[in-house]
Z-matrix of the N, CA and C atoms (Angstrom, degrees):
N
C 1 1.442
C 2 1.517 1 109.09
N 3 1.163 2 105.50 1 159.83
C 4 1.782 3 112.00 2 -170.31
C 5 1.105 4 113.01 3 -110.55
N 6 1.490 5 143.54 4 161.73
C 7 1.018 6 153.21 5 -154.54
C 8 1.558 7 104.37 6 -107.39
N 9 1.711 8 118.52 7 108.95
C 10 1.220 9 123.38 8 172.54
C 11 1.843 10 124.00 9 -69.18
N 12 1.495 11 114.13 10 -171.87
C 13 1.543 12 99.32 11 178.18
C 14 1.747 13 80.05 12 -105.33
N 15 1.594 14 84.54 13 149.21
C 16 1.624 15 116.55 14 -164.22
C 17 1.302 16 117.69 15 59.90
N 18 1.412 17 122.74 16 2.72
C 19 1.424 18 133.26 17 -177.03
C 20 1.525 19 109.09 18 -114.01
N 21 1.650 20 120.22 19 112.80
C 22 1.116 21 108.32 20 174.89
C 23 2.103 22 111.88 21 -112.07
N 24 0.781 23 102.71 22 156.54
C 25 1.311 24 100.14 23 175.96
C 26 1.631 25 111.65 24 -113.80
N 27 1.412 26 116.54 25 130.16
C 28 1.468 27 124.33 26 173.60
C 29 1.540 28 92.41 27 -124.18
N 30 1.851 29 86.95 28 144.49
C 31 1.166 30 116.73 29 -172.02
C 32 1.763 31 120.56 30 -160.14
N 33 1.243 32 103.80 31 77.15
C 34 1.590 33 112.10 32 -162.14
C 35 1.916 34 100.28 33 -119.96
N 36 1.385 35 93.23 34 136.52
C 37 0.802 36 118.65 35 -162.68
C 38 2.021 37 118.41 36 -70.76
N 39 1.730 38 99.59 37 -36.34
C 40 1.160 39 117.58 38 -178.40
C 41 1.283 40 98.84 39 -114.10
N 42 1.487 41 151.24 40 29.88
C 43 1.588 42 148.18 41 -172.15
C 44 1.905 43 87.99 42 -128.96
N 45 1.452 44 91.41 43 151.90
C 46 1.460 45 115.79 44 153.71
C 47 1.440 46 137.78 45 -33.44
N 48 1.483 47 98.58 46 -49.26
C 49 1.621 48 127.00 47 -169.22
C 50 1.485 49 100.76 48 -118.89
N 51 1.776 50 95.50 49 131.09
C 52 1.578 51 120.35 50 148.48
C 53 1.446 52 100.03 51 -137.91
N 54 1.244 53 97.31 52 154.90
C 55 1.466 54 135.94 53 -165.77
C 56 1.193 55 141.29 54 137.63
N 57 1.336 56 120.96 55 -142.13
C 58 1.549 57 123.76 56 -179.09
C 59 1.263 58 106.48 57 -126.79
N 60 1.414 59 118.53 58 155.92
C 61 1.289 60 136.19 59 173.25
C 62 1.598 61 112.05 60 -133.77
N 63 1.864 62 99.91 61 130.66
C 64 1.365 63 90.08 62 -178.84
C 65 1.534 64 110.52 63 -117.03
N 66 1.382 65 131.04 64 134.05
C 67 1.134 66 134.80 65 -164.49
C 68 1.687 67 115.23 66 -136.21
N 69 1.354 68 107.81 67 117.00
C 70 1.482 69 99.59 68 -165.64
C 71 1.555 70 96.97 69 -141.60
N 72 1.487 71 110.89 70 157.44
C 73 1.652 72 120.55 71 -171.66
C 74 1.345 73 114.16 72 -126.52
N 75 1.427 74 110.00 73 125.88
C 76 1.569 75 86.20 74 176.22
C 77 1.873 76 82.84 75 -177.45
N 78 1.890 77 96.23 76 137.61
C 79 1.078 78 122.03 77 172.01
C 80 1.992 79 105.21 78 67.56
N 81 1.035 80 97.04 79 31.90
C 82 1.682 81 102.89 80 -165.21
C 83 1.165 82 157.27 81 66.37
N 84 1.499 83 92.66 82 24.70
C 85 1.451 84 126.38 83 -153.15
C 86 1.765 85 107.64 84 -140.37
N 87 1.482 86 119.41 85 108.65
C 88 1.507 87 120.12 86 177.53
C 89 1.278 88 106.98 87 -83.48
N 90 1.369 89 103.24 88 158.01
C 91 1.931 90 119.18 89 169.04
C 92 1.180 91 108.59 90 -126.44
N 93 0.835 92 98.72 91 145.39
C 94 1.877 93 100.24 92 -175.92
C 95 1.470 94 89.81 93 -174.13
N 96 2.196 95 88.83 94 131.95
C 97 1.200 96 107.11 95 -170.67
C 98 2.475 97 106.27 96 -151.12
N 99 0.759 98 96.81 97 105.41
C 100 1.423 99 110.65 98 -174.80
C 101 1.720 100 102.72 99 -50.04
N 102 1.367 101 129.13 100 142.31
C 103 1.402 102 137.61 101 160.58
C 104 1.300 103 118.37 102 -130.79
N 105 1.331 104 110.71 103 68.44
C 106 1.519 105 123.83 104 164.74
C 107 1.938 106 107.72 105 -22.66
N 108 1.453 107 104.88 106 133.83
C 109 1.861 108 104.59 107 159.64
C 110 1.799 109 97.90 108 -75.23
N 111 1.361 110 110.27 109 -44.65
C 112 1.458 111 86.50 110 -162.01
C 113 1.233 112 115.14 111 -55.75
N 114 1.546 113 100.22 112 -35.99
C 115 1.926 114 96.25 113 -176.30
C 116 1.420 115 111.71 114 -77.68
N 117 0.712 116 128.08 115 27.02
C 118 1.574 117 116.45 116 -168.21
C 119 1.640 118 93.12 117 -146.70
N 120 1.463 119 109.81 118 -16.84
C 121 2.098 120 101.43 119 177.10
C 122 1.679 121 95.06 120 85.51
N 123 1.495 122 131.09 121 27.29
C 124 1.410 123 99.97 122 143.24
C 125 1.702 124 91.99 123 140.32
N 126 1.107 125 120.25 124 145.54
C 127 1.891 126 116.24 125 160.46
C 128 1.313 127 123.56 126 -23.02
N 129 1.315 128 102.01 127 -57.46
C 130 2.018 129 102.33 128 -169.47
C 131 1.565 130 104.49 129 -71.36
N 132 1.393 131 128.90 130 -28.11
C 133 1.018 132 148.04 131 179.67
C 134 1.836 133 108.38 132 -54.79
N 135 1.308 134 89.10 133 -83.21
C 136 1.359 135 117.72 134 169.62
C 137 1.489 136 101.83 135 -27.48
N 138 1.344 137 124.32 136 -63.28
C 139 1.213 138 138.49 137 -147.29
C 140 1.475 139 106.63 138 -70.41
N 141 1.387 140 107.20 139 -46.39
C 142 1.669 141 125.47 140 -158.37
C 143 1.876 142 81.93 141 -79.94
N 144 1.461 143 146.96 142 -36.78
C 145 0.977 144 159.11 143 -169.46
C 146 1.626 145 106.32 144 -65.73
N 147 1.152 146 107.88 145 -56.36
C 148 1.767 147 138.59 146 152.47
C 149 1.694 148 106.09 147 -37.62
N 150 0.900 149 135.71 148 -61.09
C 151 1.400 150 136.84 149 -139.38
C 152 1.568 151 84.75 150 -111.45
N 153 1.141 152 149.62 151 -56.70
C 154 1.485 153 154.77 152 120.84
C 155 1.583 154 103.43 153 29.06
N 156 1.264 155 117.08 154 -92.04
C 157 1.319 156 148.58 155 150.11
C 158 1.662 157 112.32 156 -2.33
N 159 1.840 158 96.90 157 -68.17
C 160 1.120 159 85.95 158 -167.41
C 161 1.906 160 120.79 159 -90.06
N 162 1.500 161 91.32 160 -7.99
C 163 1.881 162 89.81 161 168.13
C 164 1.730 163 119.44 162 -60.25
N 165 1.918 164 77.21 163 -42.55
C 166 1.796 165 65.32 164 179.74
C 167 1.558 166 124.20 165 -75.37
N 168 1.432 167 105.71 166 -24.21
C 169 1.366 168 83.72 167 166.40
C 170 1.577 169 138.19 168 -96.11
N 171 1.569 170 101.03 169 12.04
C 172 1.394 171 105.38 170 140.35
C 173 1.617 172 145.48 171 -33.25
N 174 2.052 173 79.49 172 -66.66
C 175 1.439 174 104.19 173 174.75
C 176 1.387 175 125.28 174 -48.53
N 177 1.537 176 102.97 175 -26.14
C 178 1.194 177 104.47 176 -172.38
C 179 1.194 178 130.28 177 -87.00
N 180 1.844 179 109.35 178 -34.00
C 181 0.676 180 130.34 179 -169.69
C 182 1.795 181 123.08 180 -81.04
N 183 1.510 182 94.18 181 -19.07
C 184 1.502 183 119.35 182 176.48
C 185 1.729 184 124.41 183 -45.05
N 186 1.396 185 110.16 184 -70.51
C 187 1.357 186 122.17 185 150.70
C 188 1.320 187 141.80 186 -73.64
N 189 1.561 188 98.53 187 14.16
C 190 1.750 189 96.95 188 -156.04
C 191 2.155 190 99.49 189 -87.38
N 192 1.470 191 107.77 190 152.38
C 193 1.467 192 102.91 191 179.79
C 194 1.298 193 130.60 192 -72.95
N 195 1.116 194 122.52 193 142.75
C 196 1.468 195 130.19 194 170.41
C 197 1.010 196 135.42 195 -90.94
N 198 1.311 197 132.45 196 142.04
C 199 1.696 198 123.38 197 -173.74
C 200 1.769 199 81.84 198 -117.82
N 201 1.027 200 106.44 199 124.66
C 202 1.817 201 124.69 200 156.29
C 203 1.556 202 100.51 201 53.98
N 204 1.328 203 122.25 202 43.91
C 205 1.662 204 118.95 203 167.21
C 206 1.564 205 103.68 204 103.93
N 207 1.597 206 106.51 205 -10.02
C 208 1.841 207 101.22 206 -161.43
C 209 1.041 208 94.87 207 -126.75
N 210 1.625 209 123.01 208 147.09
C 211 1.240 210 152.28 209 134.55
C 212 1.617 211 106.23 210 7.27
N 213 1.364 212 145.63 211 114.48
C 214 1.185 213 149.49 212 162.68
C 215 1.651 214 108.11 213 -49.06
N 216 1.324 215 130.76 214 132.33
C 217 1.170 216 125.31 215 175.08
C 218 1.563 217 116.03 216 -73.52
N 219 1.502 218 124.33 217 3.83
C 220 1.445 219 114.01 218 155.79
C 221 1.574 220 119.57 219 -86.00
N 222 1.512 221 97.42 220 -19.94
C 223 1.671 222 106.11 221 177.79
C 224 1.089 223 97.68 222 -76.72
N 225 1.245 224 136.51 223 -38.88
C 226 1.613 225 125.50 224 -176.58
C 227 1.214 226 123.93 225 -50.77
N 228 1.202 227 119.07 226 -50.87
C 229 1.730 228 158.46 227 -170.06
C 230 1.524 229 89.84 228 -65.88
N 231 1.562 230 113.61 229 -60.30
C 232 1.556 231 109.85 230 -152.05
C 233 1.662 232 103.15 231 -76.60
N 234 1.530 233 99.78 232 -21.61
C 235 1.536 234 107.97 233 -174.34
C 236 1.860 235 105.61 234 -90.87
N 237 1.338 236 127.15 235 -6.33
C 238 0.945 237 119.54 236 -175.15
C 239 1.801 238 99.11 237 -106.26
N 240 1.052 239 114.78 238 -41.38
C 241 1.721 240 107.21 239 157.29
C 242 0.983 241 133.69 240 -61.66
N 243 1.712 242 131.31 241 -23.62
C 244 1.500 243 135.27 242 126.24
C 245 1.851 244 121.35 243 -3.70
N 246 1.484 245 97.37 244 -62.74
C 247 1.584 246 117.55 245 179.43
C 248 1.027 247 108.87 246 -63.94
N 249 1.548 248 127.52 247 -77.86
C 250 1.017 249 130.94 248 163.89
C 251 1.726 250 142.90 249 -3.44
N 252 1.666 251 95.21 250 -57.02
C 253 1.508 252 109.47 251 -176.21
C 254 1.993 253 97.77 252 -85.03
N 255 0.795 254 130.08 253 30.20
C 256 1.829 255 135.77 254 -162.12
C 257 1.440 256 93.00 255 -134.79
């Protein structure tokens, strides 16, 4: 499988972890959120879980307000417990 935008895929042969990683920027503020295959039952799994993930926190992140160019610290919070509860 190939590596989407904001979607990365790890895949090592001698490491712990395969899966996806989703990593997105916006208003000065990163997200980053791990998608294990085991937990999720497999790559495509994982992935669709991944891509899931990251609309909504698109959605959220799309209209949300800014104080001085940056990310509001309730949008941060609300968007980082978003991740969290997934």
């Amino acid at each position: 499988m190939k590596s989407k935008k904001n979607l990365t895929r790890f895949t090592y042969e001698n490491a712990a972890f395969e899966g996806w990683r989703l990593c997105i920027s916006r208003g000065g503020t990163t997200f980053t959120k791990y998608f294990p295959d085991k937990k999720f039952g497999g790559p495509r799994k994982s992935l669709d879980a991944a891509e899931n993930a990251l609309e909504a926190l698109k959605g959220m992140l799309e209209g949300a307000p800014r104080v001085k160019g940056k990310l509001s610290p309730a949008t941060i919070k609300k968007s980082e417990a978003l991740l969290s509860n997934l």
